[in-house]
NUDRENVO-264614 format. One record per residue (C-alpha): residue in one letter; x, y, z. Coordinates in steps of 0.05 Angstrom, whole numbers, plus 32768, in hexadecimal, padded with zeros to 4 digits. Example, Ala and Ser with C-alpha at 12.3 -4.5 7.8 and 13.67 -1.06 7.14 Angstrom:
2
A80F67FA6809C;S81117FEB808F;
END
This chain:
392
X7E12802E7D94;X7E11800D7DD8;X7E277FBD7DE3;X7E227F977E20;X7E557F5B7E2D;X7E407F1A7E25;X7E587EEE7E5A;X7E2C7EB97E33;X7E4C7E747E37;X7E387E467DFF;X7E3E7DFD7E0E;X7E577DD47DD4;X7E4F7D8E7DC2;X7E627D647E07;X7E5B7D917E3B;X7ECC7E477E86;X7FF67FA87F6A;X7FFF7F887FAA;X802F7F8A7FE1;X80677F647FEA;X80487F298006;X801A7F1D7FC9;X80167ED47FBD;X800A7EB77F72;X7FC17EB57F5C;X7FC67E6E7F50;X7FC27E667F98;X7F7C7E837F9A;X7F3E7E617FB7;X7F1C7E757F80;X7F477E717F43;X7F607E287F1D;X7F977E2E7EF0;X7F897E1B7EA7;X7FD47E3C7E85;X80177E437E97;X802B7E7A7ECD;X80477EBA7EBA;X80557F007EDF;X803B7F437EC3;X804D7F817EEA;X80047FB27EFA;X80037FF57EF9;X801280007F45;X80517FE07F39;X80507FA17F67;X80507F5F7F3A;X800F7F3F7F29;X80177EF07F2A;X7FEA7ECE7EF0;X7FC97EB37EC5;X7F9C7E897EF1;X7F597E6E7EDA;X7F1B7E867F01;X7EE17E547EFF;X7EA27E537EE1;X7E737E5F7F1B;X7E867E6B7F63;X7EC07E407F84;X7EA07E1E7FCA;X7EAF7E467FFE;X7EBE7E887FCD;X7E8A7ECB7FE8;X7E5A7EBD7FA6;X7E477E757FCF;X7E5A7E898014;X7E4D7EC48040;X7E8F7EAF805D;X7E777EB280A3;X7E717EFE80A6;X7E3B7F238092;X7E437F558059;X7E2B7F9C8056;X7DE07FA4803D;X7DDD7FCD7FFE;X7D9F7FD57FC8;X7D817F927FB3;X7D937F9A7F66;X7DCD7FC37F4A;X7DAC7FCC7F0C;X7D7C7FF47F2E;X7DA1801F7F50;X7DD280337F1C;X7D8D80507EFA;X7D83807E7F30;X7D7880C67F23;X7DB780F27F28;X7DAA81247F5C;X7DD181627F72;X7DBE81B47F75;X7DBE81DC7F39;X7DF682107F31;X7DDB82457F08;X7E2682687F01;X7E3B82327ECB;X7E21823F7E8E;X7E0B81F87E6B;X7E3881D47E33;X7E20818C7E2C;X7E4E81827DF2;X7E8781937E1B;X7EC281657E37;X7EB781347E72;X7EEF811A7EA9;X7F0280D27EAF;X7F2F80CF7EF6;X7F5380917EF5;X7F6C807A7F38;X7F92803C7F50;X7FA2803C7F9F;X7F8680637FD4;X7FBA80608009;X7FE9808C8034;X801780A08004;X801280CE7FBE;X803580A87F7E;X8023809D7F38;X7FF580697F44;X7FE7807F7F8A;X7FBC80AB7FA9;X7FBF80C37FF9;X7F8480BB8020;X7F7581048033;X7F8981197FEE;X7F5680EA7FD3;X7F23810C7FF8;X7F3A81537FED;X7F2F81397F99;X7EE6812C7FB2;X7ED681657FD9;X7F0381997FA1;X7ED8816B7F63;X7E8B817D7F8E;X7E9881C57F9F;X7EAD81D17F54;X7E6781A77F3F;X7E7F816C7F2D;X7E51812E7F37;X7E6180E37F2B;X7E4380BC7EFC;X7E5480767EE0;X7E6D806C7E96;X7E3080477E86;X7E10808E7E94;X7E3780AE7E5E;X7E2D80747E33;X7DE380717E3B;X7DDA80C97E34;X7DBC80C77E81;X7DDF80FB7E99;X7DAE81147EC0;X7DC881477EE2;X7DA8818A7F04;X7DC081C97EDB;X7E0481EA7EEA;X7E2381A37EFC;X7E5881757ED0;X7E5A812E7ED2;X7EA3810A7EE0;X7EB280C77EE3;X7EDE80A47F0F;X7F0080617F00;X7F2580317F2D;X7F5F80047F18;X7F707FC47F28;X7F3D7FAF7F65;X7F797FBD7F9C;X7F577FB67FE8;X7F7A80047FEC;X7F3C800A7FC4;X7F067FE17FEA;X7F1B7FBA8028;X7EE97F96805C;X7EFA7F9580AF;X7EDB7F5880CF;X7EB77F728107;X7E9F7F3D8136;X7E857F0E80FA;X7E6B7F5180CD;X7E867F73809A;X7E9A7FC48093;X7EBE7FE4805B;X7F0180038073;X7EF480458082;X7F3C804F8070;X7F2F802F8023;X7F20805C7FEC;X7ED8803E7FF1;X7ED080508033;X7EE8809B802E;X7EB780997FEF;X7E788082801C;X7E8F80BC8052;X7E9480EF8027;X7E4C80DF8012;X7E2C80D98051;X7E3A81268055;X7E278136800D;X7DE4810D7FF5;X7DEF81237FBA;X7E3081017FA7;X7E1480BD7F88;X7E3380737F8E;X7E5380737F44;X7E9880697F30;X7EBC802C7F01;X7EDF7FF57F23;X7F087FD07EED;X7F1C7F947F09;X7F557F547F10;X7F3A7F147F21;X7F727EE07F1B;X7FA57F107F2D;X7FD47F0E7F6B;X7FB17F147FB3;X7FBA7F637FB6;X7F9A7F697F70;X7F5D7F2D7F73;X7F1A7F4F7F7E;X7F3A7F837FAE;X7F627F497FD4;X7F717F027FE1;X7F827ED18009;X7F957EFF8051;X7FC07F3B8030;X7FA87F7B8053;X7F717F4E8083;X7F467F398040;X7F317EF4803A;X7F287ECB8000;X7EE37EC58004;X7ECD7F10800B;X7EE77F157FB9;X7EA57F0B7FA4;X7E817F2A7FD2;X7EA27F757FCB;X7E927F657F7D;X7E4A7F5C7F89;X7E407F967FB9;X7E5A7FCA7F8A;X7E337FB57F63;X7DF57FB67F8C;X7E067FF97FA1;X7E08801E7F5C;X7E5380137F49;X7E6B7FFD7F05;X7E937FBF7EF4;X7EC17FC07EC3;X7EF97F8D7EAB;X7F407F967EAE;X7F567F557E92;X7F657F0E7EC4;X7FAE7F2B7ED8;X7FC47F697EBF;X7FE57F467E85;X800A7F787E4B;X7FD47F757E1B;X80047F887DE4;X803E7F4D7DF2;X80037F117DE7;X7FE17EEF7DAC;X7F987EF77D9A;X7F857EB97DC1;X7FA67ECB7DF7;X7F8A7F0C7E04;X7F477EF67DFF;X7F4D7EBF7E32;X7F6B7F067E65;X7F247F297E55;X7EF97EF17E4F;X7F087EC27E84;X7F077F0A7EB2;X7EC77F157E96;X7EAD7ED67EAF;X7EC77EDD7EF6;X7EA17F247EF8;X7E5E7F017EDE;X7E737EC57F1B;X7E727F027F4B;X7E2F7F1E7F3A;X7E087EF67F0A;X7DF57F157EC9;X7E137F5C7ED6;X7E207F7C7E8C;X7E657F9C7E8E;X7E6D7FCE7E54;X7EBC7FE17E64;X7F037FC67E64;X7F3D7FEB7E7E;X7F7F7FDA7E57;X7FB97FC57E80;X7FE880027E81;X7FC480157E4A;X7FE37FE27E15;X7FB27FC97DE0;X7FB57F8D7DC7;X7FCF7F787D7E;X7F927F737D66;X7F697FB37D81;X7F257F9E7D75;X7F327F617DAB;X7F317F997DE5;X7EE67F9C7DDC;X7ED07F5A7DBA;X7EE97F1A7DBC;X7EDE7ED27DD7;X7F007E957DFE;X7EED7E4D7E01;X7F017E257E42;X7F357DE77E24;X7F167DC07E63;X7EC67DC67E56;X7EC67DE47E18;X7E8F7E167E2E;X7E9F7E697E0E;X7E9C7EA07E27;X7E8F7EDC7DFE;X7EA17F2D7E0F;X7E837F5F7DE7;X7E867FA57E0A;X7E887FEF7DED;X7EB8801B7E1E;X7F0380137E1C;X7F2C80337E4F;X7F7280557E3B;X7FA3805C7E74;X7FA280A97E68;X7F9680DD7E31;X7F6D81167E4D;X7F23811B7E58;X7EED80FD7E28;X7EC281167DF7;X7E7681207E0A;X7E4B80E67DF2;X7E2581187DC6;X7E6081267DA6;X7E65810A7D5C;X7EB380F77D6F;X7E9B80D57DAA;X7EBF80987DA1;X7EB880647DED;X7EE180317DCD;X7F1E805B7DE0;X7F0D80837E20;X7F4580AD7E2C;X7F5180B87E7F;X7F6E80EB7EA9;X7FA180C97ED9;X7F9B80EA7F21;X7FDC80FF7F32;X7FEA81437F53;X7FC081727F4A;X7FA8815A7F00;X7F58815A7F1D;X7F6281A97F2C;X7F8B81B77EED;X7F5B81987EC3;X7F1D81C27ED4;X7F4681FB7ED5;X7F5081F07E87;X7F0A81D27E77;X7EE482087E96;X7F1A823D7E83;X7F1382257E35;X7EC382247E43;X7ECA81DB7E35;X7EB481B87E6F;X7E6D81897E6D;X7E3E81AF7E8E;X7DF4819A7E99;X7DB881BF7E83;X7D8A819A7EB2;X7D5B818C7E72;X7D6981467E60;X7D43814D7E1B;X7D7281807E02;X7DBB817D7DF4;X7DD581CA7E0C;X7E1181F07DF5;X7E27823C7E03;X7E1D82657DC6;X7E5982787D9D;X7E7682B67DB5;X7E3882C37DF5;X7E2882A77E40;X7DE782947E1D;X7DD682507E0E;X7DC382257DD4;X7D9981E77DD5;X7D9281B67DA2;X7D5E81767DB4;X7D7881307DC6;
END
């Protein structure tokens, strides 16, 4: 059963880890503050200032109203579209099919020049890229897995790759002479080399993202920490979107799910939500990542749940099907009958836990691997290299 969120806002009777120089959020060009200020501490271990409101359509002057002066980099005309795309890649005959096996989901925070828990160095990052396509692993996005479209040539596995907490480590712009580049040095820019070199490696991964948190955690930077103005927020939103990425929320500020009451939690996922949906106008995020992988008191509020703006009394409403864990291993296949997305366990990349993992997966014989027929679901025979088929 598949949901989309509904950033619907209902209008009622009269009327929505940085370095150390991270300012508060409530400093933000784009961000009014509705509730008192508190601190939460995100996983990269720098504080994360909030909460702090973000409006209900673009702030003047914010990259959803204003190109900012610089131009951004063209991508496809409609995200949507793209993310539909055919996977592509080259069979590998030498892996016999199991399309009920288990499927990897990497979770990374910072792409930087050092290796830590919740860091990972730039050439290491691209060694995980390079190790993940010679062993026939392809990207796809979750909404790939959630949807069965896992349309992938025979002999290859699908993994999925999710990034934490919208750092610019992860995506960071240089102005060049009034027009925009990615950062070759960002993880998104070592991404988009790699591919130039391998056509077959497709634009999908999960960005889970902060939007009111402080300016090294704010839509991949705020306000001048590492060179990223205030007003390119939006803007990186929208073009990972436009370029086959997948959005995903990860509350307003990193807040401790666990520590807050009902009302509280929603207003983290909701008022997120919204700020997502400000960035690229009706996008349908299916995900949430939990904060250091805290739920909340009341479970079902990770995935469904709704806040009303005390100023203009407008809602807005959330309503997605995938729940992120902070770790836990890889997940089941979706044609599993214990396929369950509403807790989506991940595989933190630290060390070498990308090679370990296929090691055991394909050692056990329990790795996804496609048939190439996308109207049958495939599966080694018990005990044989043969394969069995059963129909979608």
């Amino acid at each position: 059963m598949y949901r989309s969120v509904l950033v619907s806002i209902i209008v009622f009777a009269s009327a929505c880890k940085g370095g150390a120089n991270a300012a508060s959020a409530a400093n933000s060009n784009n961000t009014v503050s509705d509730t008192p200020v508190a601190t939460q501490t995100s996983d990269t271990g720098a504080v994360v200032a909030g909460p702090t409101s973000t409006t209900e359509r673009p702030a003047q002057g914010s990259a959803a109203s204003s190109a900012g002066g610089a131009s951004a980099p063209a991508g496809p005309t409609d995200a949507r579209d793209a993310s539909k795309s055919t996977i592509s890649g080259t069979p590998n005959p030498n892996r016999v099919p199991n399309e009920m096996g288990r499927i990897m989901v990497l979770e990374y925070h910072l792409i930087t020049d050092h290796n830590s828990a919740y860091a990972r160095e730039r050439s290491q990052f691209r060694k995980d890229l390079e190790l993940l396509y010679d062993r026939g692993y392809r990207p796809v996005n979750m909404s790939d897995v959630l949807d069965k479209k896992l349309n992938l040539p025979r002999g290859l596995s699908p993994v999925v790759f999710v990034f934490d907490d919208a750092s610019p480590e992860q995506f960071r712009y240089i102005d060049n002479n009034g027009k925009l580049e990615i950062d070759p040095t960002s993880g998104l820019g070592i991404w988009l080399d790699f591919k130039k070199s391998h056509s077959d490696w497709d634009n999908k991964a999960v960005y889970c993202l902060l939007s009111g948190a402080s300016a090294g955690h704010n839509f991949f930077g705020d306000r001048g920490i590492q060179g990223q103005k205030s007003n390119w927020r939006f803007q990186k939103v929208k073009w990972l979107a436009d370029n086959g990425f997948e959005l995903c929320d990860h509350t307003l500020w990193h807040a401790q799910l666990s520590k807050y009451p009902d009302a509280f939690v929603q207003e983290q996922i909701a008022r997120n939500a919204l700020a997502i949906d400000s960035a690229v106008p009706g996008y349908k995020i299916r995900s949430m990542a939990l904060p250091q992988g805290l739920w909340p008191k009341n479970r079902a509020l990770a995935s469904k749940g709704s806040w009303t703006n005390p100023k203009t009394g407008k809602t807005v409403s959330y309503d997605w099907p995938v729940v992120f864990e902070v770790a836990g291993g890889p997940m089941r296949s979706p044609y599993d009958p214990a396929f369950n997305p509403g807790s989506t366990p991940r595989i933190q990349v630290i060390g070498n836990a990308i090679e370990a993992m296929i090691k055991k997966l394909e050692g056990n014989g329990n790795a996804y691997i496609s048939d190439g027929n996308p109207s049958v679901v495939a599966r080694p025979a018990a005990g044989t290299t043969t394969t069995a088929a059963t129909k979608h």
